[in-house]
Structures are given as structure tokens and as C-alpha cells.
N, C-alpha and C positions, 0 to 999 in steps of 0.2 A: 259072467260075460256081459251080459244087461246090465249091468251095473257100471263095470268101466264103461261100455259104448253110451250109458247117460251120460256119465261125467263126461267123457272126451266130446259129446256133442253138445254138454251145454256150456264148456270151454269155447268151443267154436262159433258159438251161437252170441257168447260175451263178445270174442273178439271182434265180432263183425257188426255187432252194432256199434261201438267203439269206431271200428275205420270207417260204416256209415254215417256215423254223427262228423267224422272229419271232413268225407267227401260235400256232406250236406254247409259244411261253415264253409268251402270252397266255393261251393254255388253262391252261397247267398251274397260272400264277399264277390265273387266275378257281378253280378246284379246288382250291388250297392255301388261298385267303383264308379266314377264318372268317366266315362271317356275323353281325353285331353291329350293337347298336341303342346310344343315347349312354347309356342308363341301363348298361347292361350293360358297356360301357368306363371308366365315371367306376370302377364299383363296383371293377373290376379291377385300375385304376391305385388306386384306398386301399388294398386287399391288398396290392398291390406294394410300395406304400410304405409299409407297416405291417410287411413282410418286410425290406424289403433298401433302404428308402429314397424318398423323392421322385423323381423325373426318369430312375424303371430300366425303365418299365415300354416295352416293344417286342413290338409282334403285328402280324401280318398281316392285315386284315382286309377286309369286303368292306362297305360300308353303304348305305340306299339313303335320299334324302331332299331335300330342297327348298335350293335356294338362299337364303341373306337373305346382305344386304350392306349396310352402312351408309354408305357413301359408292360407290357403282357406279362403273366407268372409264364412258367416254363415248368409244364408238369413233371411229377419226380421219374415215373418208369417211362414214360415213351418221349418225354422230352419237347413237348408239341407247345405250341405259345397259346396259353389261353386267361381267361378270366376269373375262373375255377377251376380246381380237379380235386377228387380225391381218388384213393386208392389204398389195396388192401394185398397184403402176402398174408397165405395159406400153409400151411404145411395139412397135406393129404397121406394118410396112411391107413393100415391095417392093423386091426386089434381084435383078437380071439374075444369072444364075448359067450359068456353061459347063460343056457335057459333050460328052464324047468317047467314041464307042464303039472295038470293039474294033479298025474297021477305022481308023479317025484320022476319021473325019468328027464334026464338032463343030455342034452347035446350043445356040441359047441359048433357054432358057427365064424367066421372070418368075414367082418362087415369093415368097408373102406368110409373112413370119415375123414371131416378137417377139424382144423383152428387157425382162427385168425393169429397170425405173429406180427403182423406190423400195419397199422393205418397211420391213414394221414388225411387230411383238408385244409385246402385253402384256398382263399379266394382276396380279389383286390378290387378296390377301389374304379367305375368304370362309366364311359357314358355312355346315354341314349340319345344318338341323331334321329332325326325325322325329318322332315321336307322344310320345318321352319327353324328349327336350331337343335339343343343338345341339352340334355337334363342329365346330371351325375347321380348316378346310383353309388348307394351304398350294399351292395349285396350280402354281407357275413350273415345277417339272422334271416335270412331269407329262405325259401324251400327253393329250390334253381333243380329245374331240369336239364338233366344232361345226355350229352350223346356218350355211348362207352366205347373207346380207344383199344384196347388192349384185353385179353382174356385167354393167357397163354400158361402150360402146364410145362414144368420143365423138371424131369425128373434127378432125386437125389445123385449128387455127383462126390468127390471125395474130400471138395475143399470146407472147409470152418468157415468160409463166410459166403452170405447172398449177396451177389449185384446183378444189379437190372439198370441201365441208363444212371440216374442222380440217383438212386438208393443204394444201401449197401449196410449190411447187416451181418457182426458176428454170432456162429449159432454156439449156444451154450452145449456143454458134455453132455449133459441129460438134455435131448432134443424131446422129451416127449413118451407119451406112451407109443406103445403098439411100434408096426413097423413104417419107418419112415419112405413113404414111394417119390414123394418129389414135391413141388412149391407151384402153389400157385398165384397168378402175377392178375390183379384185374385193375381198371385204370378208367375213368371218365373224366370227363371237361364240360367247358361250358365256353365253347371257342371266341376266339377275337372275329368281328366284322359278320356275325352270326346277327339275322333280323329274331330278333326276341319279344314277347309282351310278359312287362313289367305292372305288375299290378302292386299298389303300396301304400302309404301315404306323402304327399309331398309337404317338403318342410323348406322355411329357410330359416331357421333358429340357428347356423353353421355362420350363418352369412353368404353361402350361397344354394339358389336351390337345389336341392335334393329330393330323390326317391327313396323312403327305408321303412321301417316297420310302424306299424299302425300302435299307439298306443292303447285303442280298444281290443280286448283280446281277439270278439267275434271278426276281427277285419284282416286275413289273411294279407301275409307280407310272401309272394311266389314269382321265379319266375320260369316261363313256358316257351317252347321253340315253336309250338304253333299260334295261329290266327285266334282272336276272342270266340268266333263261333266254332271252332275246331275245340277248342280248351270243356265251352258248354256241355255240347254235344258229348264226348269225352265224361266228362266228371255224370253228367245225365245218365249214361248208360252203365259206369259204374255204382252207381246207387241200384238203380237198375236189381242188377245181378247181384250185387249184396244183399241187400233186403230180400232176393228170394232164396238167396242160399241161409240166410240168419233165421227167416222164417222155415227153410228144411232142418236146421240143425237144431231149432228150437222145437220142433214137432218131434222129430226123431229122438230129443233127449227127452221128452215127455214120454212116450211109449216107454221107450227103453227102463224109465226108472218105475212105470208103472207096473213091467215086466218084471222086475228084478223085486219089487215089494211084495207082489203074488207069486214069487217063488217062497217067499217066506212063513207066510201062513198054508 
């Protein structure tokens, strides 16, 4: 038993320093960006290119500003006009499962799980207004936060195919192990006319400028539905609580394997 509870807590102890080193290149990158407005990027790309040419100009930046879009996606299950969505069908059921303790005696128990049967993402092309004009984002490689739309459970009914709004799906004969209880429908976006901050690198290598991913890896390409010091704050405290849960899980699998070696001699 000390033996698994090592492993599984220095599994846990992996993982979380893993998503603290992520949360940590989030910081650094919100701190490196430069904060900039569209009058003040256009002006820099004409110096640039008054210097060393059209299409040289590359910053790192942080800007905060409104959604427009000219033709919106229209997400696939709830149908809503947005910028991004994605989303994912479930199938949820029941499956008899065996276990055996240490002495061989075996019961079965009846545990509800899922699986994923269908995702999806997409996202378009979009810009960022602000009080002095409008900079186009490229969103696709980007991390975008989103608001979640939809999260609805709708149990097995008699027909061979799933629909929900734009989706629709036939289900194969063999649906799966165990017993099928029903499908689950989840759905986010990333809305039209939503105030955003875009943090990225600005480019006009296109010919016009744009927001899109940083060529340096350390320089996070995100974007967030809250304010720059709401986003801080936010990723601060997630570090935070990581680092003290990576450091319980990393003490805990020390004991634990220490425990389970001195069971052995």
C-alpha cells in the first residue's frame, strides 16, 4: 500500500511541477509584453519600415480591447455567433468492474464512466478595437479563454443517430462497453463584441498588422476575458497553490517510499 501511495504521489508531484513551470512562462510572458494601443503599433510598424523595410517589424505585446468580426463562426451545438468554440459529445455509462483484495476475495462493483465520441474547434480570423483603432488577430495557436455555453446530459433514446443544433452523428452497432445511460453535450466560445486582452506578438510580415504567436517559445501566444491585473493576480495565486500542493505530494511520496523499503527488510 506505501508503495502505490509513493508512486501515485510522486506522479502527482511530476505533474504539478509541469503545470507550475507553465503557469510560471504565463507570468513572465504577461511581464515581458509591452503594453500598446493600435495607434501606437501602426506608428511603430512606419518607423520600422522607414528603417529596415515593410513586413520587419516583431514586438511583444499586451493590448486590451473589443471583439468585431465580420462574418462570426456559429457554434456547432448551441448555435451562438462567436469567434471560437469548441466542443465535445460523451457517451456516459455503466460497466460492471472486478476487484480483488489482497486476501483473493473479489466483488464486483457497477461504476458510471464516459468517452469522448466527437470533438471539435474552431476558431476565425478577428479584430481588436480600442479607443484609437483596430489590430487583427490571428487566433488558431493561441490558448483563448473561454466562457462555457452548453452542459446538458440527455439520456439514451431509441434512434441511431445524435443531434444537437449543427451536429449530428450516426452511432455504430457496437456503441461501446458497459451499459449505455445517455450523451453528453458540452460547448464553449469565445464571443463576438466580448472586451478581451490579447497578449502575442505583433507582426506585419502579412502586409497588415497583426496579433499571432511569438516565435520565441518562452513568449506565450493567450487570450483572457479579464483586465492585465486580474489575469496577474490569477496566474500568482495559481502558482501559489501549486507549488504547495507539489511540495505535499513530493514529501508524501518520500515517506511513503521510505515506508514501503522498511517494510522490506
Amino acid at each position: 500500500m506505501a508503495a502505490i501511495l509513493a508512486a501515485v504521489t510522486a506522479i502527482a508531484a511530476i505533474v504539478l511541477y509541469f503545470v507550475r513551470r507553465h503557469y510560471r512562462i504565463k507570468l513572465q510572458s504577461l511581464l515581458l509584453a509591452q503594453p500598446a494601443n493600435s495607434r501606437q503599433l501602426k506608428e511603430i510598424a512606419d518607423h520600422v519600415a522607414g528603417e529596415i523595410g515593410e513586413g520587419s517589424l516583431r514586438q511583444y505585446v499586451k493590448m486590451w480591447g473589443v471583439i468585431e468580426v465580420d462574418q462570426p463562426l456559429i457554434s456547432e451545438l448551441k448555435e451562438e455567433p462567436c469567434v471560437y468554440y469548441s466542443f465535445t459529445v460523451s457517451r456516459e455509462y455503466e460497466e460492471r468492474v472486478r476487484q480483488e483484495d489482497s486476501e483473493g476475495k473479489v466483488t464486483w462493483t457497477t461504476e458510471r464512466r464516459s468517452e469522448t465520441i466527437s470533438q471539435n474547434r474552431r476558431s476565425t480570423p478577428f479584430y481588436l478595437r480600442d479607443q484609437h483603432g483596430r489590430i487583427r488577430v490571428e487566433p488558431e495557436a493561441a490558448s483563448i479563454a473561454t466562457i462555457p455555453i452548453l452542459d446538458e446530459f440527455r439520456p439514451v433514446g431509441e434512434s441511431k443517430n445524435l443531434s444537437f443544433g449543427g451536429f449530428s452523428l450516426s452511432l455504430s452497432i457496437n456503441a461501446g462497453a458497459g451499459k449505455t445511460l445517455g450523451y453528453r453535450y458540452r460547448e464553449e466560445i469565445l464571443p463576438c463584441d466580448r472586451s478581451i486582452l490579447v497578449v502575442g506578438a505583433a507582426s506585419d510580415e502579412t502586409g497588415e498588422l497583426t496579433l499571432g504567436p511569438s516565435t520565441e517559445a518562452r513568449q506565450q501566444f493567450f487570450i483572457a476575458l479579464k483586465p492585465e491585473n486580474a489575469v496577474l493576480q490569477e496566474v500568482k495565486q495559481t502558482i501559489q497553490w501549486v507549488t504547495v500542493g507539489g511540495i505535499a505530494s513530493a514529501g508524501v511520496a518520500a515517506i511513503s517510499a521510505i515506508a514501503a523499503l522498511l517494510k522490506l527488510f
